[in-house]
PyMOL CGO cylinders between C-alpha atoms (Angstrom):
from pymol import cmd
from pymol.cgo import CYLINDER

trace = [
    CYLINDER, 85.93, 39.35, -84.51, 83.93, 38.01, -87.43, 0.3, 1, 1, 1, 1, 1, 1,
    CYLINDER, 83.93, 38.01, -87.43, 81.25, 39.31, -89.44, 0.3, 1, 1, 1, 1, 1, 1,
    CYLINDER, 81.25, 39.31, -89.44, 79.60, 37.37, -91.48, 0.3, 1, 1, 1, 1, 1, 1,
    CYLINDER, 79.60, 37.37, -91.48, 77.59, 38.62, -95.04, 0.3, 1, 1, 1, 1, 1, 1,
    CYLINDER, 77.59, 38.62, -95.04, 74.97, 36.31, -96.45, 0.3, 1, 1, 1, 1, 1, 1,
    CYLINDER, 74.97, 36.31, -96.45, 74.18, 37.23, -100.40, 0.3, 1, 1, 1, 1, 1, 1,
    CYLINDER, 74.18, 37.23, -100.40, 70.93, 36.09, -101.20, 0.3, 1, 1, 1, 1, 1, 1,
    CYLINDER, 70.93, 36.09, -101.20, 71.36, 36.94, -105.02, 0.3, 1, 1, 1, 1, 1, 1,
    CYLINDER, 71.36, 36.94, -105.02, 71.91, 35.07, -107.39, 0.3, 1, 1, 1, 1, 1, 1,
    CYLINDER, 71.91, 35.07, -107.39, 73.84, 38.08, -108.91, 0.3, 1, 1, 1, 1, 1, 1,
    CYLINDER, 73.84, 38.08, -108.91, 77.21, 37.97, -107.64, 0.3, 1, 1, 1, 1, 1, 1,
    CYLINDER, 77.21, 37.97, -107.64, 78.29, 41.28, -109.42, 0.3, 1, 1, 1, 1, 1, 1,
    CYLINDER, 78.29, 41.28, -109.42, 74.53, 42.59, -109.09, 0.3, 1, 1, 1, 1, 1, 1,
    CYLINDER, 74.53, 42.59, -109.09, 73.56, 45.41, -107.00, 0.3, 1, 1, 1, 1, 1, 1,
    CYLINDER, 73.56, 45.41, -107.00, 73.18, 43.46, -103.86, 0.3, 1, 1, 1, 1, 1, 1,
    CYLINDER, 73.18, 43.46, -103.86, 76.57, 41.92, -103.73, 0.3, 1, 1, 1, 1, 1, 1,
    CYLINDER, 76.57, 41.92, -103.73, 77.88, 45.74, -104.68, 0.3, 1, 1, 1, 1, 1, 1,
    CYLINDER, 77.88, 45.74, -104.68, 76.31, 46.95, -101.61, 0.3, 1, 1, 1, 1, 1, 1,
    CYLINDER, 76.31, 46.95, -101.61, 77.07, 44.50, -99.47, 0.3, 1, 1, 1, 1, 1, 1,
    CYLINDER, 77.07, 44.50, -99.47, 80.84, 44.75, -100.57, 0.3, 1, 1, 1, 1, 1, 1,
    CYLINDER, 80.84, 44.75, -100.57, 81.11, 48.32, -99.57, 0.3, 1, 1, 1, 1, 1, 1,
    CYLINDER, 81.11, 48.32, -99.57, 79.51, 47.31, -95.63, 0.3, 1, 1, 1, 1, 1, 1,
    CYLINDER, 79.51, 47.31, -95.63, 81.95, 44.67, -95.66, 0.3, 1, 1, 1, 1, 1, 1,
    CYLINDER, 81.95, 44.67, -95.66, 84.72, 47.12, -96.61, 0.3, 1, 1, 1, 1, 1, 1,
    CYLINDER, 84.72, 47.12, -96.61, 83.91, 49.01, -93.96, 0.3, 1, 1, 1, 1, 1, 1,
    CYLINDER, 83.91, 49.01, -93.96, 83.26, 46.28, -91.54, 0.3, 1, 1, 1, 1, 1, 1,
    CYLINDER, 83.26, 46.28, -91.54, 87.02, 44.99, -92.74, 0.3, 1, 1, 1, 1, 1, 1,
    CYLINDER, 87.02, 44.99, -92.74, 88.63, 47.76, -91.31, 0.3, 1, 1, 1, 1, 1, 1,
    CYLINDER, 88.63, 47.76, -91.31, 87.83, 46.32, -87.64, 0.3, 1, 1, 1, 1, 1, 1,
    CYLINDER, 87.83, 46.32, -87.64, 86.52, 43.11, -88.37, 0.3, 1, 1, 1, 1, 1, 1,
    CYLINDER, 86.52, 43.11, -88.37, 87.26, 39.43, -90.25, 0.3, 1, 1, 1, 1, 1, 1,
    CYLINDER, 87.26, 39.43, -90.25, 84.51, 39.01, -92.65, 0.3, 1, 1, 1, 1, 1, 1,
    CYLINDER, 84.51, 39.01, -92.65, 83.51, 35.94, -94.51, 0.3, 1, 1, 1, 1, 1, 1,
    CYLINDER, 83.51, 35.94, -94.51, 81.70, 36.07, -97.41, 0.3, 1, 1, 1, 1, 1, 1,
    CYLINDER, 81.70, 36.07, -97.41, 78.81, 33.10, -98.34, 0.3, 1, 1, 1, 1, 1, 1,
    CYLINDER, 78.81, 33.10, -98.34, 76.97, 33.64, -101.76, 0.3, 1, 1, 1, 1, 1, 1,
    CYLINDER, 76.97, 33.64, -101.76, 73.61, 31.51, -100.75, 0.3, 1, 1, 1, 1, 1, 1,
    CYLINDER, 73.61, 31.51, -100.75, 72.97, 30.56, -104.15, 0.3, 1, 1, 1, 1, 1, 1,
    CYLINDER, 72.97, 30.56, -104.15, 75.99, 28.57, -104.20, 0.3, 1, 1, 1, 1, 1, 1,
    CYLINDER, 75.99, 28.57, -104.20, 74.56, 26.62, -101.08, 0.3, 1, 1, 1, 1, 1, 1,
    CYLINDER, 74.56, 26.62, -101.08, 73.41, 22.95, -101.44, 0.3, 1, 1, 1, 1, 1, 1,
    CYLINDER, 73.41, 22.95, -101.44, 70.08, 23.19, -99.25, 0.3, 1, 1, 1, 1, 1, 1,
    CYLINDER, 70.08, 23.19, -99.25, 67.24, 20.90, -99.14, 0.3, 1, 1, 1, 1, 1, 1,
    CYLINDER, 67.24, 20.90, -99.14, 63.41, 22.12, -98.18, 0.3, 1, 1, 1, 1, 1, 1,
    CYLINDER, 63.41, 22.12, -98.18, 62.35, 22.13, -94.15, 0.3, 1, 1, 1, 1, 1, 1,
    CYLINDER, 62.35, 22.13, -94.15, 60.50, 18.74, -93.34, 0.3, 1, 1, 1, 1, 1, 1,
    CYLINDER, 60.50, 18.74, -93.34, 58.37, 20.60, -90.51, 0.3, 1, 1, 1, 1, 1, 1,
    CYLINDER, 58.37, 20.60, -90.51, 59.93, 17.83, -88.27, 0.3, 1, 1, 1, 1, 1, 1,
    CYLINDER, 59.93, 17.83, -88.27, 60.35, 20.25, -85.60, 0.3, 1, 1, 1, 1, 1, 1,
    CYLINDER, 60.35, 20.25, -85.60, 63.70, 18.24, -84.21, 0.3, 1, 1, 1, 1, 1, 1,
    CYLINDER, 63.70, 18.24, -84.21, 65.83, 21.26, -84.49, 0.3, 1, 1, 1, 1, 1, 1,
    CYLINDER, 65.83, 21.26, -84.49, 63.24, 22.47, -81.72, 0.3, 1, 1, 1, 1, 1, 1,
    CYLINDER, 63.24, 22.47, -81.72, 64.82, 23.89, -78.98, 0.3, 1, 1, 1, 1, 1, 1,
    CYLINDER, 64.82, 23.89, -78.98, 68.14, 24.84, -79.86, 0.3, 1, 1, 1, 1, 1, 1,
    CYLINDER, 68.14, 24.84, -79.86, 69.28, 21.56, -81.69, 0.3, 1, 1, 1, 1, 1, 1,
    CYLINDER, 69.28, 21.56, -81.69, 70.71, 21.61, -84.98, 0.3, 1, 1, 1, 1, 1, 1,
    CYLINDER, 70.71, 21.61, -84.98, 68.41, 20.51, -88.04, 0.3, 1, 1, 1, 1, 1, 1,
    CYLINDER, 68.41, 20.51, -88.04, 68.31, 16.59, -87.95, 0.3, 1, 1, 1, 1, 1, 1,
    CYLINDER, 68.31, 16.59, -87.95, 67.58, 15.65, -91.58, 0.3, 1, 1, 1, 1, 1, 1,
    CYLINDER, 67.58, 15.65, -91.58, 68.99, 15.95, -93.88, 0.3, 1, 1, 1, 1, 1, 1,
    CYLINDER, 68.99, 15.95, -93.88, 72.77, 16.24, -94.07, 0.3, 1, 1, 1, 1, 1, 1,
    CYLINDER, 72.77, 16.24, -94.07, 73.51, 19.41, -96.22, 0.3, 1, 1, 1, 1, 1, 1,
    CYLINDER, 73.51, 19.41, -96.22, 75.04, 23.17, -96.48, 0.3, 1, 1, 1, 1, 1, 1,
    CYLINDER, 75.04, 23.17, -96.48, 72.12, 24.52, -93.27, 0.3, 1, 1, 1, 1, 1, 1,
    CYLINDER, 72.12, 24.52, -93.27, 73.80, 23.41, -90.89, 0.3, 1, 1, 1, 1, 1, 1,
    CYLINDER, 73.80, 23.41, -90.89, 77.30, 24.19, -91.51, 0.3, 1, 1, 1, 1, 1, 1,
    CYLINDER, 77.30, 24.19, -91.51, 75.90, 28.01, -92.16, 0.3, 1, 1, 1, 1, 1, 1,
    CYLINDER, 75.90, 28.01, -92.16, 73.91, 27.54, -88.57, 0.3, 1, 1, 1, 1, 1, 1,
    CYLINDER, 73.91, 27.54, -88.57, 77.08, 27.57, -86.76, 0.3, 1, 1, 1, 1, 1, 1,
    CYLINDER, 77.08, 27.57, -86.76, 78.89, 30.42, -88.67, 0.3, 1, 1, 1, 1, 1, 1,
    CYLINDER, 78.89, 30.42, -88.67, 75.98, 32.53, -88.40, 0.3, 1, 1, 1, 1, 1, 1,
    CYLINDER, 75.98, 32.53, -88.40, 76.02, 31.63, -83.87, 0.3, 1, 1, 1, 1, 1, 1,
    CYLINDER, 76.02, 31.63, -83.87, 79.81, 31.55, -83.98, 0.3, 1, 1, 1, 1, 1, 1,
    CYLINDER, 79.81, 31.55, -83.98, 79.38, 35.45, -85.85, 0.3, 1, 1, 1, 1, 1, 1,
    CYLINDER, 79.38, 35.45, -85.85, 79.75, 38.40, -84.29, 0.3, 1, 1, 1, 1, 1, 1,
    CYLINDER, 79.75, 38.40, -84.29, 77.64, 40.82, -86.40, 0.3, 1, 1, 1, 1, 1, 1,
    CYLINDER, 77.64, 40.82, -86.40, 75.65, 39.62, -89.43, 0.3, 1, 1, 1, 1, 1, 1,
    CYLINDER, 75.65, 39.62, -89.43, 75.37, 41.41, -93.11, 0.3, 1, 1, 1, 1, 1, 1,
    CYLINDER, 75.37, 41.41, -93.11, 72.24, 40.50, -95.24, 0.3, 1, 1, 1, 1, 1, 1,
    CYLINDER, 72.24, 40.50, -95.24, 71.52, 41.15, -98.54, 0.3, 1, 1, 1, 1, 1, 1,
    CYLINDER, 71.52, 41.15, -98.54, 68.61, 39.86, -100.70, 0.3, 1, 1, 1, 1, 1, 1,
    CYLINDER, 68.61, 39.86, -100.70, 67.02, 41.22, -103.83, 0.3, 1, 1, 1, 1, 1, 1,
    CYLINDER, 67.02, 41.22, -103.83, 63.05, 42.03, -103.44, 0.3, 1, 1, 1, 1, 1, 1,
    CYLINDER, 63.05, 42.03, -103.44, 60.97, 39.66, -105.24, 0.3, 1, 1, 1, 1, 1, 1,
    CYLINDER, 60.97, 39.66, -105.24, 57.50, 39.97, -104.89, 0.3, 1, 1, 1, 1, 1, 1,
    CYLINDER, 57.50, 39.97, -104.89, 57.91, 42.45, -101.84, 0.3, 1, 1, 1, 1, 1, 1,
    CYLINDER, 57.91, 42.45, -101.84, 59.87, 39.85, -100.26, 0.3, 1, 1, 1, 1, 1, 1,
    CYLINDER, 59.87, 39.85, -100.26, 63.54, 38.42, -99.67, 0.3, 1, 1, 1, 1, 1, 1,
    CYLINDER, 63.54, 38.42, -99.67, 64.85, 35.84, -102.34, 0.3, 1, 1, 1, 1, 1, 1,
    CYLINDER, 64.85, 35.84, -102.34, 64.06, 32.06, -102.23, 0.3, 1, 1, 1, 1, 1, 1,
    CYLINDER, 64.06, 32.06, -102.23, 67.26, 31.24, -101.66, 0.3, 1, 1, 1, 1, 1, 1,
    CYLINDER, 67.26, 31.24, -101.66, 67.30, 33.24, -98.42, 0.3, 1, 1, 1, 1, 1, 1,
    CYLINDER, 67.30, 33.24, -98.42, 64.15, 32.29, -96.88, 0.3, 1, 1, 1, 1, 1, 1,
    CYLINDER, 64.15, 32.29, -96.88, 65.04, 28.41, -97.91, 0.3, 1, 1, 1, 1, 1, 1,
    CYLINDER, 65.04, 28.41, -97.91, 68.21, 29.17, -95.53, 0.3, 1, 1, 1, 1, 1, 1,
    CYLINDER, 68.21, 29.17, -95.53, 66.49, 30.69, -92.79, 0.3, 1, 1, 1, 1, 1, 1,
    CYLINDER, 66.49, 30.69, -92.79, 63.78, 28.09, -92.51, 0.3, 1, 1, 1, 1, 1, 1,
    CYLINDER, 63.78, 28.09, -92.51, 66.33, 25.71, -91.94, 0.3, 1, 1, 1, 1, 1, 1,
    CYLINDER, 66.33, 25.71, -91.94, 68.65, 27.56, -89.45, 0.3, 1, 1, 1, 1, 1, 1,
    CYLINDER, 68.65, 27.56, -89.45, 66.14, 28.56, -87.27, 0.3, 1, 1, 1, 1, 1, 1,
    CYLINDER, 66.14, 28.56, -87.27, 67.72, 27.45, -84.07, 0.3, 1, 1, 1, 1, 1, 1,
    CYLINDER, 67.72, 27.45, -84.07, 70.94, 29.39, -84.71, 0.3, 1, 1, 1, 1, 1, 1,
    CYLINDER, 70.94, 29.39, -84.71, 68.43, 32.46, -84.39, 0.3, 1, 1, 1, 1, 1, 1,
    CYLINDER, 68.43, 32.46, -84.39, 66.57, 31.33, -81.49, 0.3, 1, 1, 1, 1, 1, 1,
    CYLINDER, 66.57, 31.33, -81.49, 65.68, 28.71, -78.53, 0.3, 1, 1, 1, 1, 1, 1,
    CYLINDER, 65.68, 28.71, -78.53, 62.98, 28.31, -76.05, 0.3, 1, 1, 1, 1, 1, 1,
    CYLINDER, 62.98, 28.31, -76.05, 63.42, 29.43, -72.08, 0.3, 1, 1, 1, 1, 1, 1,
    CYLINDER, 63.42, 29.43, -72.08, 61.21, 25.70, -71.00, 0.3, 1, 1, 1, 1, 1, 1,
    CYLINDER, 61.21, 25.70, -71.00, 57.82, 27.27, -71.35, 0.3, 1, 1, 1, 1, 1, 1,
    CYLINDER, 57.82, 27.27, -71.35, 58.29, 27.24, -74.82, 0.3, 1, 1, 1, 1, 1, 1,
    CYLINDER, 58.29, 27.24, -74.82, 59.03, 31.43, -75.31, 0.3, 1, 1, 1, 1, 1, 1,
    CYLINDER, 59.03, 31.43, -75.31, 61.42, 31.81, -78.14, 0.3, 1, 1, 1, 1, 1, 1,
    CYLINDER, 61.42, 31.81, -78.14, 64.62, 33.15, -76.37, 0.3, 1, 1, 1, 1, 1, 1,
    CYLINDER, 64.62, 33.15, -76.37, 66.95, 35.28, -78.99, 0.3, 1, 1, 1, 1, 1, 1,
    CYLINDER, 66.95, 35.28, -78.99, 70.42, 33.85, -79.26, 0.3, 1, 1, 1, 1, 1, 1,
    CYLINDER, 70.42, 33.85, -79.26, 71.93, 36.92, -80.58, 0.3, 1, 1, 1, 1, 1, 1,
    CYLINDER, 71.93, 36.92, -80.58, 70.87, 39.78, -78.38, 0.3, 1, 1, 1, 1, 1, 1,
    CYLINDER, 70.87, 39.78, -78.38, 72.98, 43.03, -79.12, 0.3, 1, 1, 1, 1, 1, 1,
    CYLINDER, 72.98, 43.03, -79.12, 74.77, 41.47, -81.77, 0.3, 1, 1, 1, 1, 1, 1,
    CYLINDER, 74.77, 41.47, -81.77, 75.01, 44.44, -84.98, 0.3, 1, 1, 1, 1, 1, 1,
    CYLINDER, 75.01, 44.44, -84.98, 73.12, 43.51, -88.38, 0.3, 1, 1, 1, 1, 1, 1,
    CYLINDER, 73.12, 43.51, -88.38, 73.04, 45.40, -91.52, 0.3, 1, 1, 1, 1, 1, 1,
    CYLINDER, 73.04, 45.40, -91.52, 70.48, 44.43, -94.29, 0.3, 1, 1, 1, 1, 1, 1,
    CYLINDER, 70.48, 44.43, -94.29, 70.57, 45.36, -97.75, 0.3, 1, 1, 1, 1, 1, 1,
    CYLINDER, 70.57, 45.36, -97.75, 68.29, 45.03, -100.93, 0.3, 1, 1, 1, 1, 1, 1,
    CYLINDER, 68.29, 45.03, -100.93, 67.39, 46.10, -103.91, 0.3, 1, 1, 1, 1, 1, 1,
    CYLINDER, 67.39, 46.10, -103.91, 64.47, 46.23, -106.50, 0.3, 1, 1, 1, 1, 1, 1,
    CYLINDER, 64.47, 46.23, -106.50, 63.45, 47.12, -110.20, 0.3, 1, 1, 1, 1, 1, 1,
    CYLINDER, 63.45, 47.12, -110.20, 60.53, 49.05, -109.48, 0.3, 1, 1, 1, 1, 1, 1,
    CYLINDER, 60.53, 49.05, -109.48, 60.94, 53.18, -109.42, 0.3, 1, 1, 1, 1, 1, 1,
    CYLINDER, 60.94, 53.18, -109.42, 61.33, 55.48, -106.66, 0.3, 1, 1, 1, 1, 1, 1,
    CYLINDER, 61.33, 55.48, -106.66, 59.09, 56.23, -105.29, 0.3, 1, 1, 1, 1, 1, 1,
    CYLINDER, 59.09, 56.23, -105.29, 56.49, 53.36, -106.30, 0.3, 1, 1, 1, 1, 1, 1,
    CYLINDER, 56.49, 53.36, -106.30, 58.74, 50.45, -104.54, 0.3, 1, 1, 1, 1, 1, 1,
    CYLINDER, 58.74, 50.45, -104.54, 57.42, 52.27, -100.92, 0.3, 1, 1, 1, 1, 1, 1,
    CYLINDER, 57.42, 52.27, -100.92, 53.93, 53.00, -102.17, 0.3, 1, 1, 1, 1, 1, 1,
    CYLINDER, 53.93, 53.00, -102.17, 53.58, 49.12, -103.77, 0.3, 1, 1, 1, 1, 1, 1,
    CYLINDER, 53.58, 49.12, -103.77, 55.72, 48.15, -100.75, 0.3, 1, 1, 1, 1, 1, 1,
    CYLINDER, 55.72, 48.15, -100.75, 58.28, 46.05, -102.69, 0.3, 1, 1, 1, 1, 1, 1,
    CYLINDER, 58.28, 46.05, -102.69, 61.85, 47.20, -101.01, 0.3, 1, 1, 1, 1, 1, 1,
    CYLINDER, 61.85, 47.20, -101.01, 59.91, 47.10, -97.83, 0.3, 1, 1, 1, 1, 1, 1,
    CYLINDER, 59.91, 47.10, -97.83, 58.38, 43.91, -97.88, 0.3, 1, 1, 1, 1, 1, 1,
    CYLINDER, 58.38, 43.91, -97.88, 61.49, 42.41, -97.83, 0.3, 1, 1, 1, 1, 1, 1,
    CYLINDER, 61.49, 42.41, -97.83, 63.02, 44.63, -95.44, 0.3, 1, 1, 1, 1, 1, 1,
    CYLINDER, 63.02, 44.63, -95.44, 60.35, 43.52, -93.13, 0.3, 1, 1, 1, 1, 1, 1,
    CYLINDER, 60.35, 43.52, -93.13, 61.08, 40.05, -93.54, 0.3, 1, 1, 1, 1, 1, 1,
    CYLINDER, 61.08, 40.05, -93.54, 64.74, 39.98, -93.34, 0.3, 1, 1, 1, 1, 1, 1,
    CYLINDER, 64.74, 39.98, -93.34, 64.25, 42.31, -90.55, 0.3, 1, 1, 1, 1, 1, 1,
    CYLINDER, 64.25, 42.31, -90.55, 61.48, 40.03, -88.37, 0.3, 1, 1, 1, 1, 1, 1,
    CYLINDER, 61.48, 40.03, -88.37, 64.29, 37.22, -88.67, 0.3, 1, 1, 1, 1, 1, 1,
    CYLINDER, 64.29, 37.22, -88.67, 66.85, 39.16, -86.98, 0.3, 1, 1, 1, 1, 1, 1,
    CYLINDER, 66.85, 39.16, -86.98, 64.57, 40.99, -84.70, 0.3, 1, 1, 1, 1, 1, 1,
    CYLINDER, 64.57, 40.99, -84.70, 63.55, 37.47, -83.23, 0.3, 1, 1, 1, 1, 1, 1,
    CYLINDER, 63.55, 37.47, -83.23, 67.31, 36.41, -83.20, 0.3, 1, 1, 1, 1, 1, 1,
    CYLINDER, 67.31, 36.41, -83.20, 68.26, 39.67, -80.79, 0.3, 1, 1, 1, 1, 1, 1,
    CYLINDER, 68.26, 39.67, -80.79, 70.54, 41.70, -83.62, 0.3, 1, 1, 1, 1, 1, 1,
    CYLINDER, 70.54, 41.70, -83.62, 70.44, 45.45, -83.56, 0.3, 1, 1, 1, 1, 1, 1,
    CYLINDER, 70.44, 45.45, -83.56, 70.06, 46.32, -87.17, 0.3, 1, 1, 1, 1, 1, 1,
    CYLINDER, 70.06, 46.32, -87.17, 72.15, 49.28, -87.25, 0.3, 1, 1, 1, 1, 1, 1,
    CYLINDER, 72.15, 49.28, -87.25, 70.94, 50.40, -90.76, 0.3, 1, 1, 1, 1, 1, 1,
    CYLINDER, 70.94, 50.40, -90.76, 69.62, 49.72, -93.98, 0.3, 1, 1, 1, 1, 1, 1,
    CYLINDER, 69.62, 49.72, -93.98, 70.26, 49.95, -97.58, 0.3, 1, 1, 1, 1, 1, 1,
    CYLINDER, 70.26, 49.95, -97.58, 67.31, 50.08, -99.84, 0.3, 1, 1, 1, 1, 1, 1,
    CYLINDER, 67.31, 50.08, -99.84, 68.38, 50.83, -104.07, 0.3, 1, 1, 1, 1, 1, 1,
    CYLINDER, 68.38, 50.83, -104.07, 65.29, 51.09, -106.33, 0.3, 1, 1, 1, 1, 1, 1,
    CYLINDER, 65.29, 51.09, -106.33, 64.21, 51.10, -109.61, 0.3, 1, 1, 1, 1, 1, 1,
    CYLINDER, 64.21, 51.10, -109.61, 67.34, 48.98, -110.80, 0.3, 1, 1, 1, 1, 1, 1,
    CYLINDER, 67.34, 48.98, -110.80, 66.42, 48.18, -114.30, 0.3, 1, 1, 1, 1, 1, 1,
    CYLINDER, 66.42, 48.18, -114.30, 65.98, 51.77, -115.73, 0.3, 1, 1, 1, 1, 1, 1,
    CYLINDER, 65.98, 51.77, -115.73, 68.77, 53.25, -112.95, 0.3, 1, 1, 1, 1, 1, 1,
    CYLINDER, 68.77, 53.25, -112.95, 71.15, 50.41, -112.70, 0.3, 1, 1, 1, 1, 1, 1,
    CYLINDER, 71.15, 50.41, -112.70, 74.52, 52.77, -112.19, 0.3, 1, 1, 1, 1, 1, 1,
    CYLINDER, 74.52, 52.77, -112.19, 75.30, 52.78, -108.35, 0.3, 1, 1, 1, 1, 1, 1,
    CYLINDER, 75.30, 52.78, -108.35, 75.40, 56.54, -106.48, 0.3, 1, 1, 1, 1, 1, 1,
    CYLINDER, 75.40, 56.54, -106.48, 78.67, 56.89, -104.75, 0.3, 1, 1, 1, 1, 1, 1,
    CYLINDER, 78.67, 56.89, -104.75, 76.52, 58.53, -101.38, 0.3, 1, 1, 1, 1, 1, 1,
    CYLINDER, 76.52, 58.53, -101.38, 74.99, 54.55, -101.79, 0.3, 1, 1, 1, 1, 1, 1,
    CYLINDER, 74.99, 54.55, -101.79, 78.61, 53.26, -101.55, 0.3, 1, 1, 1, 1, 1, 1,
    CYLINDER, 78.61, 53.26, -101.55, 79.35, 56.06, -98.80, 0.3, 1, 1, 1, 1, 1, 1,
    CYLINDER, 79.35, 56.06, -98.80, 76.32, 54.98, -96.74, 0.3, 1, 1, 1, 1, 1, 1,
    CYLINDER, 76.32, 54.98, -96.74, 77.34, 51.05, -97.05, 0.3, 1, 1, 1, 1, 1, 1,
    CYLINDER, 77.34, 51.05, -97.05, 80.60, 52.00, -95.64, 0.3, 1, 1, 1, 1, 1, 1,
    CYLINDER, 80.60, 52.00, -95.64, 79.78, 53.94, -93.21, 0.3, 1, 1, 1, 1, 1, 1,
    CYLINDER, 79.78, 53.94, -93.21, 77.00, 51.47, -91.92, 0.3, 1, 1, 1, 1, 1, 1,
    CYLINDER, 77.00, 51.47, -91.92, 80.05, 48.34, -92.05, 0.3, 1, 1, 1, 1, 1, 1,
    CYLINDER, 80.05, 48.34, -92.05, 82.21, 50.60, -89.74, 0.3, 1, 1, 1, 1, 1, 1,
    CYLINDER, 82.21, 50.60, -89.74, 79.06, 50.17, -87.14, 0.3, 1, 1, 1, 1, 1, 1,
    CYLINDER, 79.06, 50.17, -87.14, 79.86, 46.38, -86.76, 0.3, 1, 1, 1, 1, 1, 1,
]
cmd.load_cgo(trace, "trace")
C-alpha cells in the first residue's frame, strides 16, 4: 500500500517537512511512502478551460500536474503539509490542487461532484510564525487547515488528524510530544 506525502514548503529541512517525516515514519512501518517536495514541481497556472471536467485529466499544458494526479488516485492514504501564509496553504500547494482537481473529484451526470477517494486516510500538517495562542485568535494555522482540509473533504479522505506548530520564528526547536503525535497519527494510515 502507498501513501503518498505532498510538502508544500519550500523548506525541505523546515518544520513542515520535520513533521511530515515523523507521519511518514510511522506510516512506513505498514505502508510504501513516496515523498514529492511541490516546490520542486514544474507546474503551469489553471487556464479555467474546464476540459479536465468530469474526471479527465488536465488537457493543457503538458507538465508535472498531471503526473502528480495519478499518484495522488493511484494512493492509498494522502499526507499534506503546507506552511500558513496569510491564514492559508502555500502557493505552491494551491497551484497543484487547482490543477489536479479531477484526481479529487468527478461528477455523477447531473453535474454533483462525486468524491473519488471516499474512506481513504489523510493527515495534514502546518505550521506558522505567529505565537500561541494568537495563530487561533488571528486564525492563521487554521485558515490553512481549513483549506487543505475542504480539498480533501470534497475528495472523500478521512483526515485522521492534524498537526498544527506555532509561533516558529521565536520557538523554532521541535517538542518531541510533536514528533510523538506525527508518529502516532502515520501509524493511522
Amino acid at each position: 500500500m502507498k501513501v503518498l506525502v505532498l510538502n508544500g514548503s519550500p523548506r525541505k529541512k523546515g518544520t513542515v517537512a520535520t513533521l511530515l517525516r515523523a507521519v511518514a515514519e510511522g506510516a512506513a512501518e505498514r505502508n510504501e511512502i513516496e515523498w514529492i517536495n511541490v516546490y520542486d514541481l514544474s507546474i503551469h497556472p489553471c487556464l479555467g478551460c474546464m476540459k479536465c471536467w468530469p474526471g479527465h485529466d488536465c488537457v493543457p499544458p503538458q507538465d508535472d500536474a498531471q503526473a502528480i494526479a495519478h499518484k495522488v488516485s493511484e494512493a492509498r492514504g494522502l499526507v499534506v503539509g503546507t506552511p500558513t501564509y496569510w491564514a492559508n496553504m502555500s502557493g505552491q500547494l494551491k497551484l497543484l490542487f487547482d490543477r489536479i482537481v479531477p484526481a479529487f473529484v468527478t461528477e455523477n451526470g447531473s453535474g454533483m461532484p462525486v468524491p473519488r477517494h471516499r474512506g481513504k486516510p489523510a493527515v495534514v500538517v502546518t505550521s506558522c510564525t505567529t505565537p500561541w495562542p494568537l495563530d487561533l485568535l488571528m486564525g492563521q494555522s487554521r485558515g490553512s487547515l481549513r483549506a487543505v482540509r475542504e480539498v480533501l473533504r470534497y475528495a472523500g479522505f478521512d483526515l485522521v488528524g492534524k498537526l498544527v506548530k506555532p509561533g516558529t520564528k521565536a520557538h523554532p526547536e521541535m517538542p518531541e510530544g510533536l514528533l510523538r503525535k506525527a508518529r502516532r497519527l502515520g501509524r493511522k494510515l
